[in-house]
C-alpha positions in Angstrom: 227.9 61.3 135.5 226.2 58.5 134.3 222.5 57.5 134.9 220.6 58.1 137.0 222.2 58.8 140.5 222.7 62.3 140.9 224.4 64.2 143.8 225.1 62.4 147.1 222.8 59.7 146.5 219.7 61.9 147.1 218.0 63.7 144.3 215.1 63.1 141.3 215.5 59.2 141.5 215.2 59.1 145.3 217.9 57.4 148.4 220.1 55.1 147.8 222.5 53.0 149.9 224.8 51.6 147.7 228.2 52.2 146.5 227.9 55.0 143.5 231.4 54.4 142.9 230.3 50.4 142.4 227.3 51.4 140.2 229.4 53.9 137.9 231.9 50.7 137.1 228.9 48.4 136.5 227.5 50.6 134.1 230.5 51.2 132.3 230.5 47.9 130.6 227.5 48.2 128.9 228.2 51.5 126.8 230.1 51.5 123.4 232.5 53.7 124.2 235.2 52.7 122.1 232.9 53.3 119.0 233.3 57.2 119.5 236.3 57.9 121.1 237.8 57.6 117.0 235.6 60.5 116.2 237.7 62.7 118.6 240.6 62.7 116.4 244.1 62.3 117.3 244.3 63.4 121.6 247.9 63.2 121.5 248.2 66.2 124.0 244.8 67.5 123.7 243.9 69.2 126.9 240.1 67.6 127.7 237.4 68.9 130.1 235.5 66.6 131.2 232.2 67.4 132.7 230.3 65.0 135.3 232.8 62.9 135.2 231.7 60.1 137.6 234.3 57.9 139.1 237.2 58.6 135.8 236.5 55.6 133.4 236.0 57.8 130.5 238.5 60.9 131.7 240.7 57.3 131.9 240.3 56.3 128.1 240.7 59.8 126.9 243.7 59.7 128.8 245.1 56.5 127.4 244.1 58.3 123.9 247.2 60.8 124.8 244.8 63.6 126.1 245.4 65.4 129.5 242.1 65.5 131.7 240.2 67.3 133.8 237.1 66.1 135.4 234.6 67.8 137.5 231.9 66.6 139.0 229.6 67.8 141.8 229.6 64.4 143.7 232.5 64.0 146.3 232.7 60.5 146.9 232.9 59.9 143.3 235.7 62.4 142.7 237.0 60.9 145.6 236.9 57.7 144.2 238.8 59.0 140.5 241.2 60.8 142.5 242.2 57.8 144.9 242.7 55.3 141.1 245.8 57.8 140.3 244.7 57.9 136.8 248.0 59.5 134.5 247.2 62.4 133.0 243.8 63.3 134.4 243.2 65.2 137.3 239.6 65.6 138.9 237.9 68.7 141.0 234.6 68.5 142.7 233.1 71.8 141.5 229.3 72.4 139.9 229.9 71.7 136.4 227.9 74.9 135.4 230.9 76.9 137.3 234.2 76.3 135.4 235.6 79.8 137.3 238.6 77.8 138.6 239.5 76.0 135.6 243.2 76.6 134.1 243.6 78.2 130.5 241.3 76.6 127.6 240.2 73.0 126.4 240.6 71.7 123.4 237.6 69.7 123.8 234.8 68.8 126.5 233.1 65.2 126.9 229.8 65.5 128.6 228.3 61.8 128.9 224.8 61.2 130.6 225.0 64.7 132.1 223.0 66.8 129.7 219.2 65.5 130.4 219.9 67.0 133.8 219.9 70.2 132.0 216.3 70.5 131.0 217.7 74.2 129.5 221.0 73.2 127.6 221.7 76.8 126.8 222.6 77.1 130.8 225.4 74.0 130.7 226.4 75.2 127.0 227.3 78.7 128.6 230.0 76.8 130.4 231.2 74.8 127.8 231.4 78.0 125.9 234.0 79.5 128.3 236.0 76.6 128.6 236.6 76.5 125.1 239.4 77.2 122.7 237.9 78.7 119.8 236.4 76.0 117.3 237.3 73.3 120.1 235.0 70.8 120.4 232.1 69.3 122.1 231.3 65.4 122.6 227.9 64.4 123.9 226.3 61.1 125.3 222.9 60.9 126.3 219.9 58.6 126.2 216.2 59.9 125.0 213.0 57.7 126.0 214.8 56.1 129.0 211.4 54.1 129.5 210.6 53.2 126.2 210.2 49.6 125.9 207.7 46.8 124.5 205.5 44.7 125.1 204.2 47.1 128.0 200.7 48.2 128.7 199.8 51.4 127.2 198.2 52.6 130.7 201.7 52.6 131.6 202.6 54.7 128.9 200.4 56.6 129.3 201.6 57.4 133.3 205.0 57.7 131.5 204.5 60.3 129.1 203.0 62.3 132.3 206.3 61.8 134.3 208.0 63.0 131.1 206.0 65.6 131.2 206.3 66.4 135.1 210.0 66.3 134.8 210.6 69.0 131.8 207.6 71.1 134.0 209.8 71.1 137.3 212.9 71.6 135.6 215.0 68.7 136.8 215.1 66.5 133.9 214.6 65.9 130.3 213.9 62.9 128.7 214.2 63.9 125.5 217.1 66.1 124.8 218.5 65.2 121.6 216.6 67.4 119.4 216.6 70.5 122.0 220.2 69.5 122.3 221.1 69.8 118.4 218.3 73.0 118.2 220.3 75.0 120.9 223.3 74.6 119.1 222.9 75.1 115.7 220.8 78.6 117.4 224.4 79.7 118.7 226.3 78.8 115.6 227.9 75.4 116.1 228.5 72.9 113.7 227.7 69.5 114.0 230.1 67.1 112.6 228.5 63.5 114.2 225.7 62.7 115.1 224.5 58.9 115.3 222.9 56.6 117.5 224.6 53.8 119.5 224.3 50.2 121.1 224.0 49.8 124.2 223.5 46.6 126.8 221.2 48.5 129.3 218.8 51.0 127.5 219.4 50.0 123.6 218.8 45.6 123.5 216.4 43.1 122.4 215.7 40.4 124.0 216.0 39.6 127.9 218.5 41.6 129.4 221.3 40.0 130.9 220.7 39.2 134.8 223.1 42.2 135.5 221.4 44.3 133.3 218.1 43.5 135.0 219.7 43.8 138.0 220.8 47.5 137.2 217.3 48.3 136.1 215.7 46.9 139.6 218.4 49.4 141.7 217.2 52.5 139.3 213.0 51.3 139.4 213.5 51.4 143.5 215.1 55.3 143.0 212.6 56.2 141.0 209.2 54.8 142.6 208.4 56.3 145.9 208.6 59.8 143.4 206.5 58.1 140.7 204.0 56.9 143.9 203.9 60.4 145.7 203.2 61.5 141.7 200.6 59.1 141.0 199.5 57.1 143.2 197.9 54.0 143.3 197.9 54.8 139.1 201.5 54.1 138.8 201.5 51.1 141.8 202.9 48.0 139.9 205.2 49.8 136.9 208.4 48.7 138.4 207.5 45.3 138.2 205.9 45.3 134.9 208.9 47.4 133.2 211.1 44.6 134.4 208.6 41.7 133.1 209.0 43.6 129.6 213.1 43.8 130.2 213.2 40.6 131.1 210.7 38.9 128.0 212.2 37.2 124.9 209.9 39.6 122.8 211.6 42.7 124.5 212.0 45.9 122.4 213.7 49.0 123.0 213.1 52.4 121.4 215.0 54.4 123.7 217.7 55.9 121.8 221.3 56.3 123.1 222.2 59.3 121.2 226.2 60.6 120.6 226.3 64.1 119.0 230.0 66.0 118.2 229.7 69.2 117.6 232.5 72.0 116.9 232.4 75.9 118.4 232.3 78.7 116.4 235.2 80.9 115.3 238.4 79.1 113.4 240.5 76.7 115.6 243.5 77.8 117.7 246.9 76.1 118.0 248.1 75.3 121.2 251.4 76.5 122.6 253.8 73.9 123.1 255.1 73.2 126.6 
């Protein structure tokens, strides 16, 4: 999954009408995957669980890597989507990703990547990574913290910002700031964490104007998200989509969000796998 379209188009950042499959592949582009992938060690017949796995792109690299993957996501046109590109090695079930009942065996390892801020209670999607796990297998997280972060903005809009942060963690259907609740929860059930760093990235981590496709991106995720913030707030929120994208777009634009990467190992010693 990648943010922030969740289910069938319908969800916390409203209706959309275009392709999820085409805004999945956009986004790609901007992300540094290839920064973390090294962390992973060598995949050479790993067996990877992939969780939200959007359209494949990632489950694709990790395949490349020599890895075999399974992604699940809870979207069927995007599983769809990964299932029609005949990706080698990978192999994707539309399932809830908190319900790995029908998965075969244990992973090695599971990439979760924009998935776990939809999991304001990360001790409810680490219970599924825990039974998917090979003792002292690992986990790989992506995620972004202060989404809306940015200067020079108004601090009335801030302000209206830090109550929608607020509002989301109250109602249980999003945080926006889960690294440190991320890394509490599991150092509380005995993980270790080997990595954890922060990353570039073109949409949520620049300075500057973004790129026309970036603030293009950002205009298609500000129309999800308003008629919410509106019911929400009112006419007190009437006017942040366009002044977010003024600050985007300025040549003194400065982000603070943080797009966070955290790899952490399960406890208990590591297993060897059986050769086939």
């Amino acid at each position: 999954m990648l943010p922030f379209v969740v289910g069938s188009g319908k969800g916390f950042w409203g209706q959309t009408t275009m392709s999820l499959a085409q805004i999945y592949a956009d986004q790609y582009v901007w992300r540094r995957w290839s920064t973390i992938y090294h962390a992973l060690g060598d995949l050479s017949g790993a067996e990877i669980l992939d969780l939200g796995c959007g359209i494949g792109d990632q489950a694709r690299d990790l395949a490349r890597l020599g890895a075999r993957v399974h992604g699940v996501d809870a979207n069927q046109d995007v599983i769809a989507h990964a299932v029609s590109r005949g990706i080698p090695d990978a192999r994707f079930r539309c399932d809830n990703i908190t319900n790995p009942a029908n998965d075969d065996g244990k992973y090695d390892g599971v990439w979760i990547s924009f998935t776990t801020a939809y999991f304001p209670r990360f001790d409810v999607l680490l219970r599924s990574v825990d039974s998917s796990l090979r003792p002292g297998g690992w986990l790989a997280i992506t995620e972004v913290d202060d989404v809306f972060y940015h200067e020079p903005l108004a601090s009335r809009w801030r302000a209206v910002v830090e109550q929608y942060y607020a509002m989301s963690l109250d109602q249980e259907v999003y945080r926006f700031r889960s690294h440190d609740h991320v890394t509490g929860v599991l150092a509380e059930h005995g993980w270790q964490i080997d990595v954890d760093r922060r990353l570039s990235d073109d949409e949520f981590s620049f300075a500057g104007p973004g790129s026309p496709e970036v603030l293009e991106a950002w205009r298609t995720r500000l129309g999800f998200m308003m008629p919410r913030f509106l019911d929400r707030f009112g006419d007190e929120a009437r006017g942040f989509d366009s002044a977010l994208l003024q600050c985007l777009a300025s040549r003194v634009h400065r982000s603070h969000s943080r797009v966070w990467f955290v790899l952490a190992r399960a406890p208990g010693e590591a297993t060897t796998r059986t050769p086939e």
